[in-house]
N, C-alpha and C positions, 0 to 999 in steps of 0.2 A: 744588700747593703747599698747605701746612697752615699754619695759625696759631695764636695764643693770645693772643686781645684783652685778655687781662685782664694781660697781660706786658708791653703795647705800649713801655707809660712807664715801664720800670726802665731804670735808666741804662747807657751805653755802657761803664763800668769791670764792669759784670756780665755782659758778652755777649761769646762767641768761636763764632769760626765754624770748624766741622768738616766737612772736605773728603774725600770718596775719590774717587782720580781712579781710577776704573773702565776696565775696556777698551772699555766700551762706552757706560757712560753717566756723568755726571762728579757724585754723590750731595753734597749741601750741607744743613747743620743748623747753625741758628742758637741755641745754647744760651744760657741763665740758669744763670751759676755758682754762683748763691746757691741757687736752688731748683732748680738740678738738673732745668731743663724747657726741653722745647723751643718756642721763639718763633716759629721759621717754617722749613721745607722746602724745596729745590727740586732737581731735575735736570734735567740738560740732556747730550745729546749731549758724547761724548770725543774734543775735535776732534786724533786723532790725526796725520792728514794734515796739519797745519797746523803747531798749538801747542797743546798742552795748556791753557794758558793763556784762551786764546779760548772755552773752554768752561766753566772756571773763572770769568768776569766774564759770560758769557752765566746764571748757575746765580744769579749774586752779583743781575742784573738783575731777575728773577725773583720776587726776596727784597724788595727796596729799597724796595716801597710799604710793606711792614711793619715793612721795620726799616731808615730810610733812610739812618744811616751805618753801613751793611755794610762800604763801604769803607774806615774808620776802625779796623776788630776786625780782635782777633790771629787768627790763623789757626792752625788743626793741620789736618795733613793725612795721609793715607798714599796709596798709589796701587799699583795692577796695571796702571796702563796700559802699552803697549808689552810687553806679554808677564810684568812683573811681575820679581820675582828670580827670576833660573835658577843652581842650585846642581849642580855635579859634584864629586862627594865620590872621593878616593881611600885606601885603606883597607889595611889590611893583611889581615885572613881577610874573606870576605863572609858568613860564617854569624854572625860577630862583631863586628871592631870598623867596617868598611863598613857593616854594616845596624846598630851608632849612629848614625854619622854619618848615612845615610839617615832614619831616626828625627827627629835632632836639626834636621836642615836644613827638613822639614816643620814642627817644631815651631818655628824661625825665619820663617816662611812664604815657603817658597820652594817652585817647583818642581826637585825634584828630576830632573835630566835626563840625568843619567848617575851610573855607581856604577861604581868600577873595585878590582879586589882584587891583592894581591899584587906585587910588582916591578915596577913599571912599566918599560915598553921606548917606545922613539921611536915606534912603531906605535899603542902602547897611550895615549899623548898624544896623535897624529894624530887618532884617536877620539874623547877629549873635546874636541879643538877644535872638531872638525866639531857639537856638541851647542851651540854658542857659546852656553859658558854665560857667566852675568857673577861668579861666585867659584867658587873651588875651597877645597872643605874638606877640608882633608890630614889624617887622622889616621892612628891605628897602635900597637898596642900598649897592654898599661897600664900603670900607673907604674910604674918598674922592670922591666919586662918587657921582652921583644924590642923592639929598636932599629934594628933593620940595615935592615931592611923601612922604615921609614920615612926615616931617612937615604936607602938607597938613590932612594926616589923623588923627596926632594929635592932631590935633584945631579939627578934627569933633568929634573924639571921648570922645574930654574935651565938645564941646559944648552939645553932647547927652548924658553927665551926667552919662555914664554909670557908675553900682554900682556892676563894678567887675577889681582886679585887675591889673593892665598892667606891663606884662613884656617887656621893649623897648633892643631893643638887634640888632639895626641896626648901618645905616652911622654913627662911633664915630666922627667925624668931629663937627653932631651937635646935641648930645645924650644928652645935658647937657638940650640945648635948646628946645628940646622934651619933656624933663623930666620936664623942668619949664611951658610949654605948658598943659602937664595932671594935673600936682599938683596945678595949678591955677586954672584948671575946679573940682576941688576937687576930680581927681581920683587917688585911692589907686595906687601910680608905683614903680617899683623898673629899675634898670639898670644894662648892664652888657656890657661886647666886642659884637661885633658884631659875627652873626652867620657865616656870610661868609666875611670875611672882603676883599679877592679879589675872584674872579672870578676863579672858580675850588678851591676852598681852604673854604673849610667847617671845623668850629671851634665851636662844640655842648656841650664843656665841661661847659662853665662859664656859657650858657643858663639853661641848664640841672641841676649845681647850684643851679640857683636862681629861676628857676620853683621849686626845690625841697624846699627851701626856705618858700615861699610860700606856698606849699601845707601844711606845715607845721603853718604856721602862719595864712591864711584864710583859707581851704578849708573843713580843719577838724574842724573846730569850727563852719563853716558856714553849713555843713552839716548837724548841729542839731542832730550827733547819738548818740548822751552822753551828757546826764545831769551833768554827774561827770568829775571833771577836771584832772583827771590822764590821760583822752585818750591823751589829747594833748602834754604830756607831754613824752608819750609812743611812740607816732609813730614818725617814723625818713624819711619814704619817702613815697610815690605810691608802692605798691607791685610792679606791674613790674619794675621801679624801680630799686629796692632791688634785683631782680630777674639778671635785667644786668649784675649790681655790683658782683653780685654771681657769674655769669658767667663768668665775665671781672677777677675775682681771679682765679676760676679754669683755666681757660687759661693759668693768669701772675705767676699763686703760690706766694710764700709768700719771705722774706729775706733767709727761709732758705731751700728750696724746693721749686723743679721750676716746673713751671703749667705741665698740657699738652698739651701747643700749643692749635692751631687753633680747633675752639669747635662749634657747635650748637647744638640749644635746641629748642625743639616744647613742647609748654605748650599749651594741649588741653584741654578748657575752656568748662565750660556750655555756656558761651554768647558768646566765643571770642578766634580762636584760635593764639595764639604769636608765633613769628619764633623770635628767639636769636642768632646774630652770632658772634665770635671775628676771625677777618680773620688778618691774617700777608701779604700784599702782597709781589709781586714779583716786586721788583724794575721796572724792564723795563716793566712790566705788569703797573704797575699804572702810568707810563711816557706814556706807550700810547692808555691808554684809560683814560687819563684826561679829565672832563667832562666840562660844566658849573657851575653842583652843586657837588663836587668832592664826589666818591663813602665813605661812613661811610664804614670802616672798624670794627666798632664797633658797632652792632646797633639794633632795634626790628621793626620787623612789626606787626600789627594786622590787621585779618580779621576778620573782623565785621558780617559776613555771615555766618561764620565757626564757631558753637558752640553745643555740642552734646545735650545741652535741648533747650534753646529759639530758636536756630536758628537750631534745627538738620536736618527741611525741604530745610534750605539754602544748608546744606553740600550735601542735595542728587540732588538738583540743579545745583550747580557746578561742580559733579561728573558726570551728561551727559554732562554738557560744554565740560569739558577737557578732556570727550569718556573714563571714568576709567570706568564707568559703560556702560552697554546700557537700554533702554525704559525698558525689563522687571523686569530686577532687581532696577531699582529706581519702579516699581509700586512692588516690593514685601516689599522694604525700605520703603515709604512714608508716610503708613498708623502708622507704628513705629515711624518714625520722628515726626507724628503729634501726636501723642500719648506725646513724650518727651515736645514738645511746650506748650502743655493745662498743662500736668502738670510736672516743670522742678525740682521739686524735687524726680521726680521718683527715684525709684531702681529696679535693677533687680531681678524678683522675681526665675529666674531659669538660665541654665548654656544657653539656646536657646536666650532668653533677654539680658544676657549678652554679646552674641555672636554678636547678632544686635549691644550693644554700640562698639563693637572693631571692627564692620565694619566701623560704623559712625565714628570712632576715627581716621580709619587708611583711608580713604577718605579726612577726614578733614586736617591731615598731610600734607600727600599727596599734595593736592592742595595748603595749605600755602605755602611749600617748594619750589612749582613752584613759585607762585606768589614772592618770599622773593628772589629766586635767580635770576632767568632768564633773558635776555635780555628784555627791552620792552621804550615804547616811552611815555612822557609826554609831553604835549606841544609840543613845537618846538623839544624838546631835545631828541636825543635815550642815553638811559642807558646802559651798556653792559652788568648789573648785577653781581651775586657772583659767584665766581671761588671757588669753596666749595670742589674738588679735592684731597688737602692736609688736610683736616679734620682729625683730630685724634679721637677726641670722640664724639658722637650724643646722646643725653640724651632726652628721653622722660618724660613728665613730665603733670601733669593733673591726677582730679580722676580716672576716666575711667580707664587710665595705672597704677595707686597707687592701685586700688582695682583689677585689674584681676593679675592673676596668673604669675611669672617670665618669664616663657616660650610664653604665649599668648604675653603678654605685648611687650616684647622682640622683639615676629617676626612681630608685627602689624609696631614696628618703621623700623625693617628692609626692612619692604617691601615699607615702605614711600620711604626709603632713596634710593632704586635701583634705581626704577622707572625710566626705562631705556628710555621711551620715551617723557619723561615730558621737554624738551628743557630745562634744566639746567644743569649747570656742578656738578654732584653728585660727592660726596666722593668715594673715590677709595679702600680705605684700614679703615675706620672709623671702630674704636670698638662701640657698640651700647649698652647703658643701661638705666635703667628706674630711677627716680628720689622715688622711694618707700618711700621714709622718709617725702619729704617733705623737702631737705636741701638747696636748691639753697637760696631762700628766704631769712635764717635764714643767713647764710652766707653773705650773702651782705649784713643784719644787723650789723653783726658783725665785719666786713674786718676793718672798721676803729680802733675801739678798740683791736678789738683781732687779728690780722692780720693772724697770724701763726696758732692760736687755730682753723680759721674760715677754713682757707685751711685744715687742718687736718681732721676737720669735712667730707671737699670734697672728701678726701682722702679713705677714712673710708668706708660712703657709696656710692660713687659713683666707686670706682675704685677698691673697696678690697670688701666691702660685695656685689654691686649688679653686681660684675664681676662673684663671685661662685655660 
């Protein structure tokens, strides 16, 4: 736990407390909304076996010598505990309007856990159930354009009763009559614009919305992790999410203090490593490489492979793919990696263990980064990827870089980011810092209410304390 004595005595109307209920560990910040600084820290275990909750007043205990009516402050919260949002998008072409929706449901922060194209059949439902996701994102078409494909999959998915809800977010032409097609088969829907309403012209914000919506109104309750009705009450999105949001400010800054431009963040997960990027193009740059699914400017990838405990055998897997390692040094890695798998609450018990996780860490970067920028082909379509060049700042963020040392931390993101023969366009001049606090999160909690306080917070530690 951290402090800030000199904060001790601001009064209870300036102080909210910002929760991420984690899948593994339950993150608490005790903010000042007037000065945009944090007062105290603490984490504690995700008591998902239990109650989420129990780990939430375990975090809250922690805090209370410093801030002793913790109990009294509003709360925001967002959470990945219990697996987080699982999103199954079904789609009309998968080179097109499938891979927005795919697009769009990351940039909602979800896991995306299935992608389905074309007509669905009772077969092709049986499949996403088995993925048990918690929404489905229906789209199809764009404005004006084919309808049949979407209709069509909305009578299957009314007639298979499924008992999860649909977000329709395609052809608005005939969204109404879509939306009368699910709620007559008694399925939970909502609606929105469509995701790509032409052709190269991708619009994620009203989806992104009303998944948030959602996660809010079924996913957290349907998840079962609280007996007590304050969780629902507390969480405002999907951690990543909140995480965007956080990023999408530090970039834009607030009314009164302007961001710092073009930003990316690599959050190295135990299950999952995220690439975050806010890019500004270059006019003639985005005239001509206009795509079919036009490039997010704004946006998260996950790799599902990349995680330094459940998956840290994947990260030394992909690191002979992409030749960052060779055969010996993944068999001196592997037997570590599996060591993290069996058991993903490990800690390091020495500076050599520890040494192993900021290998794994900086591997796992590493290849997100490629994968998040680079050129590459889906379906029919090539992508030209991210122009990540004019980058200002790169923020590392994940346990692994929150618990090793500034300096370690520091150079494991730096060497991500050179990576001079990974086929993307790297940052030229990016300053590089570590996320130590924990503030991205809390700040994307906050942007709406406290807009000014929540940049400030970014200010504070991302750019003044974990710059010295």
């Amino acid at each position: 736990m951290i402090c800030s004595p000199t904060l001790k005595a601001r009064l209870p109307s300036m102080r909210v407390v910002c929760v991420d209920f984690g899948s593994t560990f339950t993150k608490l910040l005790v903010v000042d909304t007037e000065q945009g600084a944090v007062i105290a820290t603490s984490s504690s275990a995700t008591t998902i076996e239990s109650d989420v909750m129990d780990g939430f007043d375990n975090a809250k205990l922690l805090v209370a010598e410093v801030v002793p009516d913790v109990d009294n402050l509003p709360v925001h919260a967002c959470s990945s505990a219990g697996g987080g949002l699982r999103l199954a998008v079904v789609g009309y072409e998968r080179a097109i309007t499938a891979e927005a929706g795919f697009r769009v449901g990351l940039s909602a922060g979800a896991k995306v856990v299935h992608v389905a194209s074309g007509t669905a059949t009772t077969e092709s439902v049986a499949e996403l159930i088995e993925q048990v996701p918690d929404v489905v994102l229906l789209v199809g078409g764009t404005d004006g354009g084919n309808s049949e494909v979407l209709l069509a999959n909305a009578r299957v998915l009314a007639s298979a009763g499924i008992d999860v809800p649909v977000v329709v977010a395609g052809n608005a032409d005939v969204r109404d009559q879509v939306v009368h097609i699910l709620r007559r088969g008694k399925v939970v829907t909502y609606s929105c614009a469509n995701v790509l309403p032409r052709i190269g012209v991708l619009d994620p914000v009203p989806a992104r919305t009303t998944i948030r919506e959602v996660f809010i109104d079924h996913v957290i309750g349907g998840k079962h992790l609280s007996s007590r009705t304050d969780l629902r009450t507390f969480v405002q999105a999907a951690t990543p999410d909140a995480m965007l949001t956080g990023v999408e400010l530090l970039a834009d800054g607030s009314d009164d203090a302007a961001g710092v431009g073009d930003v990316v963040v690599v959050d190295v997960g135990g299950a999952t490593t995220d690439v975050y990027s806010v890019i500004t193009p270059d006019a003639e740059q985005e005239h001509l490489e206009r795509e079919a699914v036009s490039t997010l400017w704004r946006s998260r990838t996950v790799e599902g492979d990349l995680g330094v405990r459940w998956n840290a055998v994947g990260i030394v897997d992909a690191g002979v793919q992409e030749r960052l390692i060779d055969a010996d040094e993944a068999a001196r890695l592997t037997p570590h990696a599996s060591q993290r798998v069996a058991d993903p609450g490990y800690l390091p018990k020495d500076e050599i263990e520890a040494g192993i996780d900021r290998n794994l860490a900086e591997l796992a970067a590493t290849v997100a980064l490629r994968r998040h920028a680079r050129p590459h082909e889906s379906g029919r379509v090539r992508y030209s990827g991210k122009d990540l060049r004019q980058v200002a700042l790169v923020v590392g963020s994940g346990g692994v870089l929150r618990h090793s040392s500034a300096p370690s931390s520091g150079e494991v993101m730096t060497r991500a980011v050179a990576d001079p023969p990974g086929g993307w366009r790297n940052p030229e001049r990016a300053r590089v810092v570590v996320d130590s606090t924990y503030v991205l999160a809390a700040a994307g909690l906050l942007a709406t209410a406290h807009r000014a306080a929540a940049f400030r917070l970014l200010q504070r530690q991302l750019l003044v304390d974990a710059g010295s």
